[in-house]
C-alpha positions as CSV (number, residue, x, y, z in Angstrom):
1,X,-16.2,-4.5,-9.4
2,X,-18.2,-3.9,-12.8
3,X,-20.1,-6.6,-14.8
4,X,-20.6,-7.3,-18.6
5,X,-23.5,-9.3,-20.3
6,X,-21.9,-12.3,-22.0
7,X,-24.3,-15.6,-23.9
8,X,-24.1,-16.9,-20.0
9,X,-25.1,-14.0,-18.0
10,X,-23.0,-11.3,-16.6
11,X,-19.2,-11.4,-16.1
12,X,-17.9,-9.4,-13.0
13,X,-14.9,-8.3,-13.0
14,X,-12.6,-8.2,-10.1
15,X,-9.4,-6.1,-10.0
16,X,-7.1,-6.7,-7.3
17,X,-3.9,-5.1,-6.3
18,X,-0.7,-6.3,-4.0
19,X,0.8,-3.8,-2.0
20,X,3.4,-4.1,0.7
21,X,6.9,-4.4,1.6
22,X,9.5,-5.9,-0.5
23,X,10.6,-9.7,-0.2
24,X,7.6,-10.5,1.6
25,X,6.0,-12.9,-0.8
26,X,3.2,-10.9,-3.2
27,X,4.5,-12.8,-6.4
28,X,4.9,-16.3,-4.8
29,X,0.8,-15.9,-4.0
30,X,0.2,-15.1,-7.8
31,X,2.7,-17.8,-8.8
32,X,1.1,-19.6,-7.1
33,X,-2.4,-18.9,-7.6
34,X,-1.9,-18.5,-11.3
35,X,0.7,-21.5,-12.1
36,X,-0.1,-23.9,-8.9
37,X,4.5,-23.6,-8.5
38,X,6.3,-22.2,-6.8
39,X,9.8,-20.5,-7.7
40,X,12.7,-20.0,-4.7
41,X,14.9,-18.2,-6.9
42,X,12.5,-15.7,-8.2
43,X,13.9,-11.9,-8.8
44,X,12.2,-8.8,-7.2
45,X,9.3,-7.2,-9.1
46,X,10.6,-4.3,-10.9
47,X,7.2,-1.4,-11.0
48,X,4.3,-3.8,-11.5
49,X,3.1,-6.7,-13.3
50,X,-0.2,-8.1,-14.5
51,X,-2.2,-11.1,-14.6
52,X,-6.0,-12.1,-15.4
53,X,-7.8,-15.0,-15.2
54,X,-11.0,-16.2,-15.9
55,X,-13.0,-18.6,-12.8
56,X,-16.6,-19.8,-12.7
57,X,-18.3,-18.9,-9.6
58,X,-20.6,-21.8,-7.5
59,X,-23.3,-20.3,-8.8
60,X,-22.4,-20.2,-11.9
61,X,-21.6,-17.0,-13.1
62,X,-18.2,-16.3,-14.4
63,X,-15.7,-13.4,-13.1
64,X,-12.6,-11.9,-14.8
65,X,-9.9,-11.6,-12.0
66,X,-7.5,-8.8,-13.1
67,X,-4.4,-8.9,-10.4
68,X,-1.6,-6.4,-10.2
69,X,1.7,-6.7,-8.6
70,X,3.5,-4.1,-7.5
71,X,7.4,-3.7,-6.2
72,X,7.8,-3.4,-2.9
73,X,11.3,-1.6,-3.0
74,X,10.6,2.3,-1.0
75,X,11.8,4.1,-4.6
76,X,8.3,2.5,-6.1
77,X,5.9,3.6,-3.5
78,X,4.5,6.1,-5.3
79,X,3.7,3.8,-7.5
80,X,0.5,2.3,-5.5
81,X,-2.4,4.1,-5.9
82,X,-1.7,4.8,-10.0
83,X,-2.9,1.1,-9.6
């Protein structure tokens, strides 16, 4: 987590990252997180995508929330921790 000062007060920023094994449902939770749907036909994740948003906090502040998905297919292990 870091911070920058913004007109409002500091923005945190949050970086998140989905790990795990394939097919199990990492880009249905930020489909669904990031577009409230929900696709049944979606294609595997090929290496890793990205997504940001920005949310206001209950007390007010704001956070950046920077959200990776990785592939879950064995040949992209390796990829995890460059993330």
């Amino acid at each position: 987590m870091s911070s920058r000062r913004t007109r409002n007060g500091p923005t945190l920023n949050f970086k998140a990252v989905l790990l795990g094994e394939g097919c199990v449902g990492k880009t249905s939770l930020v489909l669904r997180y990031m577009e409230d749907r929900f696709n049944s036909q979606h294609l595997s994740t090929l290496q890793a995508s990205f997504v940001s948003r920005k949310v206001s906090l209950e007390d007010g502040r704001r956070a950046q929330l920077n959200i990776w998905d990785t592939a879950g297919q064995e040949r992209f292990y390796a990829l995890g921790p460059i993330y």
